[in-house]
C-alpha positions in Angstrom: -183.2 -229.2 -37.1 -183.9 -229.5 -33.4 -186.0 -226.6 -31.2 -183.3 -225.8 -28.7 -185.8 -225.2 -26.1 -187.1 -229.1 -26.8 -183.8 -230.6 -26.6 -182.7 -229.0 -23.3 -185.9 -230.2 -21.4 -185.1 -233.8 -22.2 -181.3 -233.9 -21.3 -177.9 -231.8 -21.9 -177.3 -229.8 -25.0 -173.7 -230.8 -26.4 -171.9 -228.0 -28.7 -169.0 -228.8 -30.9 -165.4 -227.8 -30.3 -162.9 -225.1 -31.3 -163.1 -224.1 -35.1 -160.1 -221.9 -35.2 -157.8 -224.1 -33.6 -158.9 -227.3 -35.7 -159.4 -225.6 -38.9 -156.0 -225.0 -40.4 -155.9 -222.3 -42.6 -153.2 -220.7 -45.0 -150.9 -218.6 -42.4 -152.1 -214.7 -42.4 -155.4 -215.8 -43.2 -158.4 -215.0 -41.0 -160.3 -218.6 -40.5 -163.7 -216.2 -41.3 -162.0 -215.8 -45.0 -162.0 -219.3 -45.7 -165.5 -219.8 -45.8 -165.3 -218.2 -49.2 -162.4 -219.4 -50.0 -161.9 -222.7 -48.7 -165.4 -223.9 -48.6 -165.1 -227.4 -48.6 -162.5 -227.1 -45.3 -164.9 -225.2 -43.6 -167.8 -228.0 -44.1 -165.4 -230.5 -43.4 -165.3 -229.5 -39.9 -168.3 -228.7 -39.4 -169.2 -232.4 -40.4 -166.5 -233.9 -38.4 -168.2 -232.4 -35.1 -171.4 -233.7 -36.3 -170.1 -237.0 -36.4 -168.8 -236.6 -33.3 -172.2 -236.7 -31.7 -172.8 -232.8 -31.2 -176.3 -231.3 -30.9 -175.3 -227.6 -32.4 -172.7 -226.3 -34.4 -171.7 -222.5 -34.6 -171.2 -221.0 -38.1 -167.5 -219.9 -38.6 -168.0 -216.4 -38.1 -166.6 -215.5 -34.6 -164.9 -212.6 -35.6 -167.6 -210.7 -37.7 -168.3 -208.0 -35.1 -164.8 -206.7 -35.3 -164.6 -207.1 -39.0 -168.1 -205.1 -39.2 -166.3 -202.6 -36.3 -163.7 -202.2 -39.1 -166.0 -202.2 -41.9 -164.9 -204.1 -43.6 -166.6 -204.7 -47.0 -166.8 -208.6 -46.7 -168.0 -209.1 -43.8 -171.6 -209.2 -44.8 -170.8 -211.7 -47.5 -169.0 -214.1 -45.0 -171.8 -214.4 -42.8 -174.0 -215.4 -45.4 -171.4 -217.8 -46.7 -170.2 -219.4 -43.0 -174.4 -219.7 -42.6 -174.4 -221.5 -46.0 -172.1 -224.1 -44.8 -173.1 -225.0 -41.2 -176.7 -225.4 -42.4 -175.7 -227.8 -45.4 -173.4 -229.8 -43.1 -176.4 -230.0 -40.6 -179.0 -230.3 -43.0 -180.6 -233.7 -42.4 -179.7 -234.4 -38.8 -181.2 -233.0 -36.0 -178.5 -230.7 -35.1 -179.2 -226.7 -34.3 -176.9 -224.4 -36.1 -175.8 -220.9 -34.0 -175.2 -218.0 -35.4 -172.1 -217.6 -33.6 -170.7 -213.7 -32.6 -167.3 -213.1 -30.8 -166.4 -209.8 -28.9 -167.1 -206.2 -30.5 -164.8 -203.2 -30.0 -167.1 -200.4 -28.0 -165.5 -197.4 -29.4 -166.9 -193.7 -29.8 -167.0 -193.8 -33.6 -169.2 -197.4 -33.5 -170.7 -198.5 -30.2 -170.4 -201.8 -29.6 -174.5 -202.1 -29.6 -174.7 -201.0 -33.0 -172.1 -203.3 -34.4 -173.9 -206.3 -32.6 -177.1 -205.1 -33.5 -175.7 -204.7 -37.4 -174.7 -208.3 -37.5 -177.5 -210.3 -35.4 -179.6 -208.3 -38.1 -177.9 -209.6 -41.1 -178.2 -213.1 -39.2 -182.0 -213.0 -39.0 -182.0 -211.9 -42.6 -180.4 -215.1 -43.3 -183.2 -217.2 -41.0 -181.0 -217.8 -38.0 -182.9 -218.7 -34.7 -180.4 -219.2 -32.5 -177.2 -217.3 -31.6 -174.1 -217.4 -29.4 -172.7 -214.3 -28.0 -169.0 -216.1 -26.9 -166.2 -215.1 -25.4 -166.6 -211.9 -23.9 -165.3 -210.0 -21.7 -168.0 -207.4 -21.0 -171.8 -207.5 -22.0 -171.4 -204.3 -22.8 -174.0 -203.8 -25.8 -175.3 -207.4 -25.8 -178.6 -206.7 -24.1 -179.4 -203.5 -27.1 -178.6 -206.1 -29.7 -180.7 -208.8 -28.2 -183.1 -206.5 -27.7 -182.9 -205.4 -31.6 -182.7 -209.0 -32.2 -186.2 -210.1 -30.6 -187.8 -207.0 -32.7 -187.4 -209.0 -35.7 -187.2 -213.1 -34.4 -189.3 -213.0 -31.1 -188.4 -216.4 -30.3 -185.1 -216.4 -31.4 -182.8 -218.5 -28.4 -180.2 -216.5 -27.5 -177.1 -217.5 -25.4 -174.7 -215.4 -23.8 -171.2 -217.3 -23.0 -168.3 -215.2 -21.1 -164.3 -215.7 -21.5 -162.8 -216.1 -17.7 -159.8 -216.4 -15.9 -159.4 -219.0 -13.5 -160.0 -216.1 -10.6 -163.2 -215.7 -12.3 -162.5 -212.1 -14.0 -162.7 -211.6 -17.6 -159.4 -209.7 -19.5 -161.2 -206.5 -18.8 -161.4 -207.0 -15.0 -164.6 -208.0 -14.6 -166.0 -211.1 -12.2 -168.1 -213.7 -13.9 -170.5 -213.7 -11.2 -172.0 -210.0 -11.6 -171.7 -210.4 -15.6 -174.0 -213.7 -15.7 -176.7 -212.4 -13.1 -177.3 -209.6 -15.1 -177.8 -211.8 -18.5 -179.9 -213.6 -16.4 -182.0 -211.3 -14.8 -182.4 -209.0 -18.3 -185.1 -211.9 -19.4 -184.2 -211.7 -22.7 -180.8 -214.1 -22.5 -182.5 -217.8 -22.7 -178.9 -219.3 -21.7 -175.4 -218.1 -20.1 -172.2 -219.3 -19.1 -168.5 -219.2 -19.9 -166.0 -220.1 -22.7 -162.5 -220.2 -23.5 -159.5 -218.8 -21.7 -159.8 -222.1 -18.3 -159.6 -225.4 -18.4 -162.2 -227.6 -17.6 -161.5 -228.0 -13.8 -161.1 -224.5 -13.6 -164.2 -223.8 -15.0 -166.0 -226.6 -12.6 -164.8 -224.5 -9.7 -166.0 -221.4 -11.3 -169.7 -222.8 -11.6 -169.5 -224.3 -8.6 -169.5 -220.4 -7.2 -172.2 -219.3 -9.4 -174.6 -221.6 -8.3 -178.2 -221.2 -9.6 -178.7 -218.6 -12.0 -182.2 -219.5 -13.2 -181.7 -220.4 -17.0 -179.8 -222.9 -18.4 -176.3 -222.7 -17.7 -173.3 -222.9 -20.4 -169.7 -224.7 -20.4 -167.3 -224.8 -22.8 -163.8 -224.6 -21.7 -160.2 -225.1 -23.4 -158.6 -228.3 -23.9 -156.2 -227.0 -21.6 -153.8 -224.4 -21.6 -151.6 -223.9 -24.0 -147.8 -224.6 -24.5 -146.4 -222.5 -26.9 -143.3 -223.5 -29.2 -141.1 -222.1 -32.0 -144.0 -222.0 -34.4 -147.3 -222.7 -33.0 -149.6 -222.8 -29.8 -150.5 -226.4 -29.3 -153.2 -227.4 -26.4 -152.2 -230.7 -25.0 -155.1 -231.9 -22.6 -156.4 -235.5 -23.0 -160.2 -235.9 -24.5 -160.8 -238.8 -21.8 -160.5 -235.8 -19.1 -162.2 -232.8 -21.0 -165.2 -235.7 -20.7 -164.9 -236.9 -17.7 -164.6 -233.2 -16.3 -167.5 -232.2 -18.0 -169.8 -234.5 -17.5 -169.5 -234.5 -14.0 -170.7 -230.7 -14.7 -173.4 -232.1 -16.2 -174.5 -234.5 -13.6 -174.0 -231.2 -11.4 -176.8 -229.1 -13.6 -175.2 -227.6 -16.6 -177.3 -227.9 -19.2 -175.1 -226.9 -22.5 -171.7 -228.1 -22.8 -168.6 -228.5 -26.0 -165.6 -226.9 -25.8 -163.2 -224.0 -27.2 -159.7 -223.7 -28.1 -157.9 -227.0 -28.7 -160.7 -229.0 -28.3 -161.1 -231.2 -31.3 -163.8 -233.9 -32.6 -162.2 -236.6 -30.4 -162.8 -234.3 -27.5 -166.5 -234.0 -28.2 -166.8 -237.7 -29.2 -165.4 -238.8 -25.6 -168.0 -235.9 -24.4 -170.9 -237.5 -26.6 -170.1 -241.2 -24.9 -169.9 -239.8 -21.5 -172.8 -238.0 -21.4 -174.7 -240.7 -23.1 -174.6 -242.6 -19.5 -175.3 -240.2 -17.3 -179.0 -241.2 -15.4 -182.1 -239.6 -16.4 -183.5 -237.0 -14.1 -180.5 -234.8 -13.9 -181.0 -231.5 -12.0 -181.5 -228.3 -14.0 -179.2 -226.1 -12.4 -175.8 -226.0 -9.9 -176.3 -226.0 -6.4 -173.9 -222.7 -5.2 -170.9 -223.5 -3.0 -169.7 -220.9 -1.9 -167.1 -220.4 0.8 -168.3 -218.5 3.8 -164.9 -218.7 6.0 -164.8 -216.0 8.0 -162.4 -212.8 8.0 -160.2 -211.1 10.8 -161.5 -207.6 11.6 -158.5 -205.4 9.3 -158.4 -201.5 8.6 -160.7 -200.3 5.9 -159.8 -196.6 6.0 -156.7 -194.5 7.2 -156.9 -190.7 8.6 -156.5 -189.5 5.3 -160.0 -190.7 4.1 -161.4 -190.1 7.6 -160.4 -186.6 7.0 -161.8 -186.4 4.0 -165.3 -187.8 4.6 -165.4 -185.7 7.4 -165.4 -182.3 4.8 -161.8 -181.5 6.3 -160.0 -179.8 3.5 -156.9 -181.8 2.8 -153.2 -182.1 1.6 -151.8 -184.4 -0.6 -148.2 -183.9 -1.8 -146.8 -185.8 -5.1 -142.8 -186.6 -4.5 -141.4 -188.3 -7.4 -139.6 -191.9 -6.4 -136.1 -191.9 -7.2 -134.1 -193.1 -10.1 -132.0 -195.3 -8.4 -131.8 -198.1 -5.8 -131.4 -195.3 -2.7 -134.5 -194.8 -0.8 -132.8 -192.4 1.9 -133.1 -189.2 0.9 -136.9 -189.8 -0.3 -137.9 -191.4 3.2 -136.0 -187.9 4.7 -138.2 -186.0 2.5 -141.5 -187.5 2.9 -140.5 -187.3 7.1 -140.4 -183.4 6.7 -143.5 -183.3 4.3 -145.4 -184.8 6.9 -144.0 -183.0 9.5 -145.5 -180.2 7.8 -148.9 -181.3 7.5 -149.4 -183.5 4.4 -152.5 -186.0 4.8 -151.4 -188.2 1.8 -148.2 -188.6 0.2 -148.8 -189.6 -3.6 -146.1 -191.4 -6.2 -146.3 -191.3 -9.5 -146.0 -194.6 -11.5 -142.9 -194.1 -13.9 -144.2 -190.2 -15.3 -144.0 -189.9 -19.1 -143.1 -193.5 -19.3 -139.5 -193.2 -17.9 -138.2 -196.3 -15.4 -138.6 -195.2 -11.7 -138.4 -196.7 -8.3 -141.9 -198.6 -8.4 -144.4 -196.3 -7.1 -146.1 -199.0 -5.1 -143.0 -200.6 -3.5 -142.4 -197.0 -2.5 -145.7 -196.1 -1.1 -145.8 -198.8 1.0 -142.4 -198.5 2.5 -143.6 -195.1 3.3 -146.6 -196.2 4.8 -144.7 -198.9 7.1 -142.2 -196.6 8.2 -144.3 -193.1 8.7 -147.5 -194.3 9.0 -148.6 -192.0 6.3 -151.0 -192.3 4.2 -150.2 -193.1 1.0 -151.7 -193.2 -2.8 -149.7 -194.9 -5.4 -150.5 -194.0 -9.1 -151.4 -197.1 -11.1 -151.1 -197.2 -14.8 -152.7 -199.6 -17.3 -149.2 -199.1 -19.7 -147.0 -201.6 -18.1 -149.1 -204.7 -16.6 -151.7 -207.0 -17.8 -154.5 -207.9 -15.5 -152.3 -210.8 -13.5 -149.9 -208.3 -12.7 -152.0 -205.9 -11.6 -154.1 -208.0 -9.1 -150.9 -209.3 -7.7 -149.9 -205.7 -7.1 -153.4 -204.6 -5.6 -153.2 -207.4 -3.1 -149.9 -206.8 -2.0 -151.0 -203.0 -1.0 -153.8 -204.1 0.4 -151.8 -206.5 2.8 -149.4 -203.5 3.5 -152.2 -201.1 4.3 -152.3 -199.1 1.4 -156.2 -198.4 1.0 -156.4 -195.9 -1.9 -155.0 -196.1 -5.3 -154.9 -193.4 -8.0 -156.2 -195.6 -11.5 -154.7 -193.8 -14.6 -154.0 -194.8 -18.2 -151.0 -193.7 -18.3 -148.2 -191.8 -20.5 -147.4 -193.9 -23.9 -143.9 -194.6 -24.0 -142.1 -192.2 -26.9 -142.3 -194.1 -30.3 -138.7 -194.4 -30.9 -138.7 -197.0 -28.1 -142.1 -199.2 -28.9 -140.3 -201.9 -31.1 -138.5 -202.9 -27.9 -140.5 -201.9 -25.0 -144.0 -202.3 -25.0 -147.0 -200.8 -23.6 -150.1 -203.4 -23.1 -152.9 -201.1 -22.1 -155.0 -204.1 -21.6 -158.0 -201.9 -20.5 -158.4 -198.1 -19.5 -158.7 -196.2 -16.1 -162.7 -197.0 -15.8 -162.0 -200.3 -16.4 -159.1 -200.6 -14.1 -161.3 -198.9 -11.5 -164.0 -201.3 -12.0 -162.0 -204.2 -11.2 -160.3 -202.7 -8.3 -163.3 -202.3 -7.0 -164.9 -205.8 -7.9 -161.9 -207.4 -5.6 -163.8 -207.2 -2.7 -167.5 -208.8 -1.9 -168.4 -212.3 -0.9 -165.9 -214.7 -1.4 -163.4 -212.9 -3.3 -160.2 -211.6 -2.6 -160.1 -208.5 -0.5 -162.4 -208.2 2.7 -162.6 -204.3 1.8 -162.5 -202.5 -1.3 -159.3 -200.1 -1.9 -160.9 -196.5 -2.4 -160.2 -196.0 -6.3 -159.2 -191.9 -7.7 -159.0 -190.9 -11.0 -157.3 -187.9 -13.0 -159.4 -184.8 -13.9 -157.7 -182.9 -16.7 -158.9 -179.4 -16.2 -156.6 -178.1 -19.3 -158.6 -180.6 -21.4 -159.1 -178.9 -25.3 -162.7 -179.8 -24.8 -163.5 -180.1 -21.4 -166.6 -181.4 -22.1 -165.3 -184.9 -23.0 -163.5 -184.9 -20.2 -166.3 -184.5 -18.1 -168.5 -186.9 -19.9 -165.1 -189.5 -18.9 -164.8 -188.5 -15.5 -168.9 -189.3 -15.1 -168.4 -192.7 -16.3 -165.2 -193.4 -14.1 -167.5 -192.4 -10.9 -169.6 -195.0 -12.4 -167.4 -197.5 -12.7 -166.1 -197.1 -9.0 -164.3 -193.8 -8.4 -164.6 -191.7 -5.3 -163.1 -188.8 -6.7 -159.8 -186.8 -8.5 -156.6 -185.1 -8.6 -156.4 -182.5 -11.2 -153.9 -181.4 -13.3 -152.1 -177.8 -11.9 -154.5 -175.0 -11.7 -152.3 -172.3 -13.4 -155.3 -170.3 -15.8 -158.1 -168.7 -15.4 -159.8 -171.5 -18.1 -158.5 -173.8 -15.5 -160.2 -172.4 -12.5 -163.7 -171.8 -14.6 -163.6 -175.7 -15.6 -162.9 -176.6 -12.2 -166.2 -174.9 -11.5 -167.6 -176.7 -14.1 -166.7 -180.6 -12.7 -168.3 -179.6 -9.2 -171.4 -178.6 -10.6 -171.4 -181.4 -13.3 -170.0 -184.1 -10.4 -172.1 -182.9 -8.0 -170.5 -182.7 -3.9 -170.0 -186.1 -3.7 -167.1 -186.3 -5.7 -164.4 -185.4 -3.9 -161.8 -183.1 -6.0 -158.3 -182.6 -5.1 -157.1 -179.5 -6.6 -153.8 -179.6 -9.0 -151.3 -177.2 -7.2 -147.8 -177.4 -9.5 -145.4 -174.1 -8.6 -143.8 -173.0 -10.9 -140.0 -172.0 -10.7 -138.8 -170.5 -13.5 -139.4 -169.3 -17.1 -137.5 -171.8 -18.5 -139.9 -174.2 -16.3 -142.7 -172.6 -17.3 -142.1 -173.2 -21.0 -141.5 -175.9 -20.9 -144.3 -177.9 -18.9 -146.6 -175.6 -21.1 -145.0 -177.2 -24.6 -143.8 -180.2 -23.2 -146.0 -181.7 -20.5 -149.6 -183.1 -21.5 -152.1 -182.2 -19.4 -150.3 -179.0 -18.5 -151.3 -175.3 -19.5 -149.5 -172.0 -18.2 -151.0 -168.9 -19.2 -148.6 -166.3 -21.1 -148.9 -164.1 -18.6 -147.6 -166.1 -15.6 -144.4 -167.3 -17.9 -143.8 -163.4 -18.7 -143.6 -162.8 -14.9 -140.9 -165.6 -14.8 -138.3 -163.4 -17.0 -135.0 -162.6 -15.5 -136.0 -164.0 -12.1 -133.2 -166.1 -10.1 -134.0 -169.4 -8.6 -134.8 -167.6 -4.9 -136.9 -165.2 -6.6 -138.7 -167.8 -9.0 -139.3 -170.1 -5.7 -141.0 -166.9 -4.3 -143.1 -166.1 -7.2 -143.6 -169.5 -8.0 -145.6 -170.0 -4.7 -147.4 -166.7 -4.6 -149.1 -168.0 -7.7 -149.6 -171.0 -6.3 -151.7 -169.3 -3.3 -153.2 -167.4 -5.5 -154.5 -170.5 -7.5 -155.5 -172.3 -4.5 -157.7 -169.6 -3.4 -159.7 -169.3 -6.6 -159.9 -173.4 -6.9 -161.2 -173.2 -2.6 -164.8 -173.3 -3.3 -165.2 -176.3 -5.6 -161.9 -178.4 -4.3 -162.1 -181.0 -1.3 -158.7 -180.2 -1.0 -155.3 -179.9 -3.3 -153.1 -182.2 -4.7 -149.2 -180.7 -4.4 -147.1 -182.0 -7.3 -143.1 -181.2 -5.9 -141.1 -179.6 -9.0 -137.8 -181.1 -9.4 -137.9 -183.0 -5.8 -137.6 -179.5 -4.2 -138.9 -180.7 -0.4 -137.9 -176.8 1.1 -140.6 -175.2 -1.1 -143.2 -177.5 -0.3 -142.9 -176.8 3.1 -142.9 -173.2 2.6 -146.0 -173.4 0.3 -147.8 -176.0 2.7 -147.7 -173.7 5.4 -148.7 -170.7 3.4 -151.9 -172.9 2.5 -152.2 -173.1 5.9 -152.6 -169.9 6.8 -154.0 -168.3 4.3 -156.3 -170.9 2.4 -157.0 -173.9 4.4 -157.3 -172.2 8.0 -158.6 -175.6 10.1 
């Protein structure tokens, strides 16, 4: 078996191809199962890509981590077994054999770390000394494993490979460029790169704006991208280009190549015969090239944020979009809410997961025609990461420059068999890749100004806070609240600005409330809403004049006790009622506010 670290000095290292897309399996089977059950399949492939003319194989045991996530009972037993048969397949050639790891769930229950950590261990056990960390979409616990890892197999060569997008971010929204520096600056990754997901002229592109990382750098695209019929995904692309694309990587400086879904033995063959004729005296790593066209000058803030930043208490007024195609009578309303002195208008993007105008087509009509400043609500329920970015660059063309990042409402269960939610990542995550769109040669020349929610009627706001920490890690500025309307409320509130310290900037939840019936239901009805008992007793009998009255004395009254920790307040309109806003806004005015 060759030393990795040998091989690599004396020319390219070549990987084989896609296991789970070669290997056919009995339908409902994972492909990890088969190397109990279907040994001889298993080896077959393995042997095939030998044959081929690759350097390393990778044992059939991508999806271990989540089985060990789900502990499940056999997933110990199948990485000894998928070891088993790569190193009899490779036994008596000179080809390396990977311990080969696919993505691990991070959850509370089971960190990611500790489920990497669990099965690298078991791998060492076994005599591994080299392993593939492939197709990620964060690093998130990869450097705790290695760490674990070199504990126990100090020399153990350990690679690092990243699934991307052709835009260079990874399903979770986060750019290829920032994930590899950091496995190459930890100095305990011996190689990096990116797998999967691109084809191999997308990828060449991708490299080409990495440039030199310092370690050995990793290719292994697709075979293309996939068609998908009736009954089956096929990948289509030719092995004389997968070769001919990646090789001219290789004359380029990428040191480890093979390939990923669709990619087959004839791919790697065609690999192996192109790479056999490429001159001696290749360079080690890319040379970067990256674009450095310059930018018009554009508007990175508006008078809201100015305000803000300036320690200006402000207002910012929710008004729900309508339910239909008519935009008149919401333009009218957000002309008089401004009139009355509201910084920011908000929208909410489709509340408790029922169809509404979309709240970004609406924010930035409002923005084009009032030149107010506007924050639309974006949910990670309704778009994948395509979408999103498409939406995020049309704002920012608009204007728009701040966006609330939230996870959203489920949609109610007697409706999930025909419309689904895909939640492909959470508000931290959708915050970090907001934030990632601008920098160096990517997409925006500024970054949009990212908030977050701040539940202060959390059952333990101590989770809540430990959440909103890690979203001002991952890009936040600040948040809107849910409605101050306790006194737990108002002492948790308390609680973030000392936790958050004055950089945050909070926005106050101010929701009046209009009548009992109102009251109870937002308090059993509503997540994220609490209304003491004693504010819904006050409520009884009251007619709708009276209730508006009472509902915005309250509402003073919260605002005054949220004052000292709140950068401002977040005004959430009940039942589109434009009138009471304006009577409450100018009550805050004079009373509260006072500037």
């Amino acid at each position: 078996m060759s030393d990795v670290r040998t091989l690599l000095k004396k020319r390219p290292l070549l990987f084989d191809g896609g296991m789970g897309t070669y290997y056919k399996g009995a339908p409902g089977r994972e492909c990890e199962q088969a190397n109990r059950l279907d040994p001889e399949g298993i080896r077959a492939v393995h042997r095939a890509y030998l044959a081929a003319g690759a350097d390393a194989i990778k044992t059939n045991t991508f999806g271990l981590p989540r089985m060990a996530a789900a502990q499940d009972p056999e997933w110990e037993a199948l990485a000894g077994a998928g070891w088993k048969l790569a190193a009899e397949a490779a036994a008596g050639t000179d080809a390396a054999v990977f311990a080969d790891l696919g993505p691990a769930p991070d959850t509370e229950g089971l960190s990611a770390a500790q489920v990497y950590t669990a099965v690298v261990r078991r791998f060492a056990a076994l005599g591994a000394k080299n392993y593939l960390f492939e197709t990620l979409s964060s690093d998130t616990g990869v450097l705790d494993a290695v760490r674990a890892l070199r504990e126990t197999v100090p020399d153990a060569f350990v690679q690092v490979s990243f699934a991307v997008l052709p835009d260079g971010y990874t399903r979770e929204g986060q750019h290829c460029r920032a994930l590899v520096r950091r496995m190459a600056d930890s100095g305990l990754v011996d190689a990096v790169g990116l797998n999967c997901v691109s084809a191999p002229g997308a990828m060449r592109t991708l490299v080409q704006q990495l440039g030199s990382v310092g370690i050995p750098l990793s290719v292994m695209p697709n075979a293309g991208y996939p068609v998908v019929t009736r009954t089956q995904v096929q990948y289509r692309g030719k092995p004389d280009y997968f070769a001919s694309e990646l090789a001219r990587l290789a004359a380029e400086g990428v040191r480890i190549l093979g390939g990923c879904c669709g990619t087959t033995p004839a791919h790697i063959a065609a690999l192996r015969k192109a790479l056999d004729v490429l001159p001696e005296g290749l360079p080690i790593v890319p040379a970067a090239q990256i674009s450095t066209v310059s930018r018009p000058e554009v508007e990175t803030d508006d008078a809201f944020l100015r305000k803000l930043r300036s320690g200006k208490k402000v207002i910012a007024v929710e008004l729900d979009s309508p339910k239909d195609a008519d935009l008149t009578a919401y333009l009218e309303g957000a002309r008089r809410l401004q009139a009355a002195g509201t910084d920011l208008m908000t929208v909410a993007d489709c509340p408790i997961a029922r169809a509404r105008m979309d709240s970004s087509l609406v924010a930035c009509r409002v923005h084009r025609e009032l030149g107010l400043p506007t924050l639309p609500h974006m949910t990670c329920r309704d778009r994948n990461l395509n979408a999103t970015k498409a939406l995020l660059l049309g704002l920012y063309a608009e204007g728009v420059r701040e966006v609330l990042a939230i996870t959203g409402d489920p949609i109610p269960s007697a409706e999930r068999d025909e419309v689904k939610s895909v939640y492909q990542f959470n508000s931290r995550k959708l915050a970090q890749y907001i934030v990632s769109l601008a920098g160096e040669g990517r997409e925006m020349p500024s970054p949009l100004t990212v908030f977050g929610a701040l539940n202060l009627n959390a059952r333990n706001f101590d989770v809540e806070l430990r959440r909103a920490v890690e979203k001002l890690e991952n890009g936040m500025i600040g948040f809107l609240t849910q409605p101050v309307l306790s006194e737990q409320a108002v002492q948790n509130l308390q609680q973030a600005r000392q936790t958050l310290g004055p950089e945050a900037k909070i926005l106050a939840g101010i929701l009046p409330v209009v009548s009992q019936r109102n009251a109870i239901f937002m308090e059993n009805e509503v997540n994220g809403i609490h209304v003491d008992a004693a504010i819904i007793d006050r409520f009884a009998g009251l007619d709708r004049a009276a209730g508006e009255e009472l509902g915005i004395e309250i509402s003073v009254q919260a605002a005054k006790a949220a004052l000292p920790y709140a950068d401002g307040f977040y005004l959430m309109t009940p039942f589109n009622r434009v009138a009471l806003m304006e009577r409450l806004i100018a009550r805050l005015k004079e009373e509260v506010i006072k500037d």
